[in-house]
C-alpha positions in Angstrom: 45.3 202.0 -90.3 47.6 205.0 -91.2 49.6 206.1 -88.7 51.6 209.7 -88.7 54.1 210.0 -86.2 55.9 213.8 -85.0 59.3 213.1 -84.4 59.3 209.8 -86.3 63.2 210.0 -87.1 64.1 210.5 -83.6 64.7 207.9 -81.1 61.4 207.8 -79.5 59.9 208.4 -83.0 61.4 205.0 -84.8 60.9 202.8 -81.5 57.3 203.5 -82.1 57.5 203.0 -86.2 59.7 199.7 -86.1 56.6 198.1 -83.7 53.9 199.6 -86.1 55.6 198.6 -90.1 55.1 194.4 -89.3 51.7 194.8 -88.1 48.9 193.8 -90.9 46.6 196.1 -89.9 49.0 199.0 -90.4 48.9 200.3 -94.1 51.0 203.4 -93.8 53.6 204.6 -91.5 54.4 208.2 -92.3 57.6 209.6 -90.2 56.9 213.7 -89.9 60.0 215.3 -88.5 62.1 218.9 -89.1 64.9 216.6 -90.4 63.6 214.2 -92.5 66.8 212.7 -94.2 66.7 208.7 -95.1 70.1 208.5 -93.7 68.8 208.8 -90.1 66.8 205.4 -90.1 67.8 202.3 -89.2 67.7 200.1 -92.7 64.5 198.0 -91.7 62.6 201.2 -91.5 64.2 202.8 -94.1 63.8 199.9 -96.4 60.3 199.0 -95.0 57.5 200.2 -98.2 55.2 201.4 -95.7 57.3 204.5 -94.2 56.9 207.7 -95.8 59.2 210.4 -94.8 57.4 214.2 -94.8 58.7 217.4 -93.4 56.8 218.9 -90.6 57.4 221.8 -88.0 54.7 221.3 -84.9 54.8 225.1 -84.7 53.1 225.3 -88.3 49.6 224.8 -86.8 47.5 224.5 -90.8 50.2 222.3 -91.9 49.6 220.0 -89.3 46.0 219.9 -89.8 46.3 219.1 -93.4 48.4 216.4 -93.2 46.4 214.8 -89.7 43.2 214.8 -92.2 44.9 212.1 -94.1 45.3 209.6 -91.7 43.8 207.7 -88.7 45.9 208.4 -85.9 48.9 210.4 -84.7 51.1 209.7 -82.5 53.6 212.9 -80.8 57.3 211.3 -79.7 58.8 215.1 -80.0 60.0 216.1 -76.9 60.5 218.7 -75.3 56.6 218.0 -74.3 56.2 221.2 -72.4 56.8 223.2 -75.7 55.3 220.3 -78.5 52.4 218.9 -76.7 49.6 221.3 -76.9 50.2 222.6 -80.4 50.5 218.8 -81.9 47.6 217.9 -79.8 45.0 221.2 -81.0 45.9 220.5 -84.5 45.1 216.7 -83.7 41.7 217.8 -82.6 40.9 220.6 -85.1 41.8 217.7 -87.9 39.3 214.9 -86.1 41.7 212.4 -85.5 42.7 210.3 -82.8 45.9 211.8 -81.0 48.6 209.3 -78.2 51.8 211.2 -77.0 54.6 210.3 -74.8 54.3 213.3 -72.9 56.8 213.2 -69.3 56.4 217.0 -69.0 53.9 217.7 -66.4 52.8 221.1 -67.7 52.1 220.1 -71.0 49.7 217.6 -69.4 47.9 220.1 -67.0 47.0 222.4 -69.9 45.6 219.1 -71.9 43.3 218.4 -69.0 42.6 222.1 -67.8 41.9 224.0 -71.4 39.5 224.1 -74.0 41.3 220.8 -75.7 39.5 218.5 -73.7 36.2 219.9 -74.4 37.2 220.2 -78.0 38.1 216.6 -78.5 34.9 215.7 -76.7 32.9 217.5 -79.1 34.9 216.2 -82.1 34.4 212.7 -81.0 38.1 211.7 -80.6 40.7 210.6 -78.2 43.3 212.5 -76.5 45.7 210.1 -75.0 48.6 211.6 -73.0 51.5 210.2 -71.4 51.6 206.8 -73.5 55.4 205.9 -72.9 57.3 204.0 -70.6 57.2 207.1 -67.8 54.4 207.8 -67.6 52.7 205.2 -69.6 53.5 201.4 -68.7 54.1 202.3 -65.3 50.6 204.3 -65.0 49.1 201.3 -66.4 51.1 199.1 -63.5 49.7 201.0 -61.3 45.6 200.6 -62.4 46.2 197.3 -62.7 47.5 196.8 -59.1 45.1 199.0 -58.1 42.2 196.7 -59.5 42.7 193.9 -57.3 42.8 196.2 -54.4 40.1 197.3 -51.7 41.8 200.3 -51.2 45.1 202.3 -52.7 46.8 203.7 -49.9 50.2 205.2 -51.4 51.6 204.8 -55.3 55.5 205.3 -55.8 57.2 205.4 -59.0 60.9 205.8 -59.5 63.0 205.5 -62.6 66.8 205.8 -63.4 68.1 206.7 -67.0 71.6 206.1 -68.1 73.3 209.0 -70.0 74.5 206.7 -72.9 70.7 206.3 -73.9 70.2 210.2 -74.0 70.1 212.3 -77.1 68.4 215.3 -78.3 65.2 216.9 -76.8 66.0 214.4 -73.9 68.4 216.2 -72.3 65.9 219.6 -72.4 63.8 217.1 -70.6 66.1 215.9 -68.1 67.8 219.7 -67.1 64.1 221.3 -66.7 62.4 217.9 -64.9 64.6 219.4 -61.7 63.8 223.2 -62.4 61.8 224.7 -59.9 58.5 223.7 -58.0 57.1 220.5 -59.1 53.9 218.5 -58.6 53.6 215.4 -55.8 50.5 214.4 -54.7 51.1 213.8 -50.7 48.6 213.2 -47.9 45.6 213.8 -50.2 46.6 217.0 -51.7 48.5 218.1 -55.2 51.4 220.1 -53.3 54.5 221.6 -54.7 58.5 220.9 -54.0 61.6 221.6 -55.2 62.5 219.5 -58.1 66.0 217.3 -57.5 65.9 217.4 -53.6 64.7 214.4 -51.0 67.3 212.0 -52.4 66.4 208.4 -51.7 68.8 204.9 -52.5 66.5 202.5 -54.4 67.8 199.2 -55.8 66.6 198.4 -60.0 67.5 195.9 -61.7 70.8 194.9 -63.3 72.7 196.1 -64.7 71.2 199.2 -62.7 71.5 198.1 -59.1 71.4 200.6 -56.1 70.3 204.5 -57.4 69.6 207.6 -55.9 66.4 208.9 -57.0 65.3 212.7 -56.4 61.9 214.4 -56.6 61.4 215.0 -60.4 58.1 216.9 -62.8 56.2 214.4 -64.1 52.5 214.2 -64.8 51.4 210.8 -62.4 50.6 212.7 -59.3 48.4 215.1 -61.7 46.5 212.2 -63.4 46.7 209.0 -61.0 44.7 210.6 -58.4 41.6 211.4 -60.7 41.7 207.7 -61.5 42.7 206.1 -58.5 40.2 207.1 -56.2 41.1 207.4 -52.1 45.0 207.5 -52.4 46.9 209.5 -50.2 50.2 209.7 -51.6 51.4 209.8 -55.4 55.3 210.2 -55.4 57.3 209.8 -58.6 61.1 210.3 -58.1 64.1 209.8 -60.6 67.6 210.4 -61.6 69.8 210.5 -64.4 73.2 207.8 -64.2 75.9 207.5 -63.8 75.4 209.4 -60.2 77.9 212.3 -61.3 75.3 213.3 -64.2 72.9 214.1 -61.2 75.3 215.7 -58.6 77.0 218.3 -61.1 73.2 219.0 -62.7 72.6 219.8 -59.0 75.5 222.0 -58.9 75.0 223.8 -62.1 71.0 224.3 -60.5 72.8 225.9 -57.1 75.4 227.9 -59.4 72.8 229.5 -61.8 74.1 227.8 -64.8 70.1 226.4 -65.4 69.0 229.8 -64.8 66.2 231.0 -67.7 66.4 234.3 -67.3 69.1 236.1 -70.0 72.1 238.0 -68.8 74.0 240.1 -70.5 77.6 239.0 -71.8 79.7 241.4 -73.4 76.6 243.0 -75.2 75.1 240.0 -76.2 71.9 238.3 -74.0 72.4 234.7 -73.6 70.6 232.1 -71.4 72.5 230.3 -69.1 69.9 227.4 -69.4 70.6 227.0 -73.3 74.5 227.2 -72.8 74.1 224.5 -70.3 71.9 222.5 -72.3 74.4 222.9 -75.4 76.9 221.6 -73.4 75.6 218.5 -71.9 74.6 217.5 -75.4 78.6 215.9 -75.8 80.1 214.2 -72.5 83.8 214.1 -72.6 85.2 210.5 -73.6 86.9 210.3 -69.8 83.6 210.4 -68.5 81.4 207.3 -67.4 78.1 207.3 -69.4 76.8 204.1 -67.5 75.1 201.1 -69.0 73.0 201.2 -72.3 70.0 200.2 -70.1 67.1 202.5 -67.8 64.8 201.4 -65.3 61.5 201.3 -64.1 60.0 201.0 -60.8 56.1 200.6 -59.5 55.4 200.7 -55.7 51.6 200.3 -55.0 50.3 199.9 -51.1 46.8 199.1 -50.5 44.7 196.8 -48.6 42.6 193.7 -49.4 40.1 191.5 -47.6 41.8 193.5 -44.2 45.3 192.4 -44.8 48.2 194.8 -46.1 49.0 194.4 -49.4 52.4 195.5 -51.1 52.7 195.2 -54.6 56.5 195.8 -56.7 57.0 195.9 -60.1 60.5 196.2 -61.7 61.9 196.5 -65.4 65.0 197.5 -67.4 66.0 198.0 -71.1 66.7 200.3 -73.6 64.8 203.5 -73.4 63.4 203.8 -77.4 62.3 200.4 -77.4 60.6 200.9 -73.8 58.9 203.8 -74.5 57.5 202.9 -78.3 56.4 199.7 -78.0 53.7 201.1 -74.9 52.4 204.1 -78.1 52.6 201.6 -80.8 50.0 199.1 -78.6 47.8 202.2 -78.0 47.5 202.8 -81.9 46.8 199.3 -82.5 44.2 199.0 -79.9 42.7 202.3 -81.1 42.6 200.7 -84.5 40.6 197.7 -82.6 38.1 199.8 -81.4 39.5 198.7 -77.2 39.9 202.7 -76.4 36.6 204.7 -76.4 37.1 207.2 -74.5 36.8 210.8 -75.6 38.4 213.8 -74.7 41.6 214.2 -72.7 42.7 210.9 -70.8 45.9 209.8 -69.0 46.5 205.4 -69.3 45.0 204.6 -66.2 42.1 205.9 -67.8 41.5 204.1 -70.6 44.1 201.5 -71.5 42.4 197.7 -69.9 45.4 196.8 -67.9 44.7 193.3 -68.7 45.1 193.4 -72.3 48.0 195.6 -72.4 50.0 193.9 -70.1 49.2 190.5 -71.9 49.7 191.6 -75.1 53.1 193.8 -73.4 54.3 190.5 -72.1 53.8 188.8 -75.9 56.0 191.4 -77.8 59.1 190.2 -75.2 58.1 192.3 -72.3 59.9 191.5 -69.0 58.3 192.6 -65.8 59.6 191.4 -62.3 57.2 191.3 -59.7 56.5 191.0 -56.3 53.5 190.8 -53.5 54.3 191.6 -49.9 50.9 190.5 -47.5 50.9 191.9 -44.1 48.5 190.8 -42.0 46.0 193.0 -40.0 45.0 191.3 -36.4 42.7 192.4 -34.2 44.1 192.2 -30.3 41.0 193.6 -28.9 
């Protein structure tokens, strides 16, 4: 298999790769970015004889298509998704070829479903795979996998906490515009909007995350769990950004209009108080706290089986690249293995076998923390 992946000197980019280079199967790993230099890898990649480094720009649709021709599957880890998504993804499909992101933008994932793309890939014969990360991704698959062994899903609720000492780059666009406006929750059996960053709620994670406050956040579960998971009521994804001061003063800087998009004009001069902003938060003073090197995961399922209540919890911490490429580099490999047939636009939950993945998760170190909460249902009458 030959594997091209956007972004593939960033973070996300290389936590996919480093998975990909030791596997047999895998021929070529080719790592397209704007900023291709060598001195960006770690030395295993850099080293490794099956990384190529190419220069690509995912707004230079032809160039894209060429190079996707060559090889078997590509894999998008270049964030911001809301702007890279849908122009990585219709070269993918113009080319023929197989296309995973790690999309955690939800409007990048709405056009995917909702446009031509879907019916495109469908004709072309080839796989769209969205949303193949950690969040969404792992935790979408959590959630099919819990669902499986229910009668009925009742309620799905997914929280996650990211320390600011794993963020860099197109993250932080990610983070800032996440809280911006209406967002999608799927509540009482309907896709409804709120405000992003309000209904704070204290949720414990695992160490070294312990107790969080989680706020409403845009991410793409309560658009795709519900066309999978048939009958649920309520799909609520929350998150937040640590240490806690990262969150309050982005909620500050929200109420204060310095994440406003609209340019005003400063001495002459149109700027965008969303890009100053952004600028900024891309160096935290040394005084500051930037919290563990370590983010979280959280999977809340609530169903019902053989008439008794059934609560299912999973929890998981760990580094951020790691967490998020291992879950794109398993898709490839079980694309290359023929388990995802499929065609057209699909979230996890829709075509990844929970089974496998979370064996084969588990195998490459994985740690998952579980629990199962059984409330009984009697009859009185």
């Amino acid at each position: 298999m030959r594997a091209l992946i956007i972004g593939g000197v960033g973070g996300m980019g290389q936590g996919v790769a480093k998975y990909l280079v030791w596997e047999e199967r895998v021929t070529d790993v080719i790592l397209a970015d704007l900023y291709p230099a060598p001195e960006r890898l770690t030395p295993k990649l850099r080293e490794n004889k099956k990384t190529t480094l190419i220069k690509m720009d995912v707004n230079e649709h032809e160039a894209m298509v060429a190079a996707f021709k060559e090889v078997d599957i590509v894999i998008n880890t270049a964030g911001p998704f809301y702007k890279t998504a849908v122009p990585v993804a219709k070269a993918a499909v113009e080319a023929k070829v197989n296309y995973i992101d790690i999309c955690d933008d939800y409007e990048g994932t709405q056009i995917l479903f909702n446009s031509d793309i879907d019916k495109l890939a469908k004709e072309a014969g080839i796989t769209v795979l969205t949303g193949m990360g950690s969040d969404p991704g792992t935790n979408n698959i959590l959630v099919k996998w819990y669902a499986d062994k229910l009668d009925k899903v009742d309620e799905v609720y997914l929280y996650w906490v990211v320390s600011i000492a794993e963020l860099a780059g197109a993250a932080w666009d990610h983070s800032l515009h996440m809280t911006l406006g209406q967002v999608p929750q799927y509540i009482d059996g309907k896709l409804v909007q709120v405000e992003g960053g309000t209904d704070a709620v204290s949720e414990q994670f695992l160490e070294p995350l312990g107790e969080c406050r989680v706020r409403y956040v845009g991410h793409p579960q309560p658009l795709t769990l519900p066309k999978y998971i048939k009958g649920v009521k309520n799909v609520i994804i929350k998150g937040a950004l640590i240490p806690h001061w990262v969150d309050e003063m982005i909620a500050e800087q929200k109420a204060t209009g310095f994440l406003g998009t609209d340019p005003i004009d400063i001495k002459g001069t149109l700027v965008t108080p969303y890009d100053v902003a952004l600028k900024m938060w891309e160096t935290i003073p040394e005084t500051r706290d930037n919290g563990p090197q370590s983010s979280g995961l959280k999977v809340i399922v609530k169903g019902e089986k053989d008439g008794n209540k059934i609560t299912y919890t999973a929890d998981m911490a760990g580094r951020m690249a790691p967490g998020t490429g291992l879950p794109a580099a398993m898709a490839a490999l079980m694309f290359a293995d023929g388990d995802v047939t499929h065609k057209g636009v699909v979230a996890p939950e829709g075509c990844i076998d929970p089974e496998k993945f979370i064996a084969a998760f588990i195998g490459k170190g994985a740690k998952i923390h579980q629990s199962k909460k059984v409330d009984s249902i009697m009859d009185l009458t």
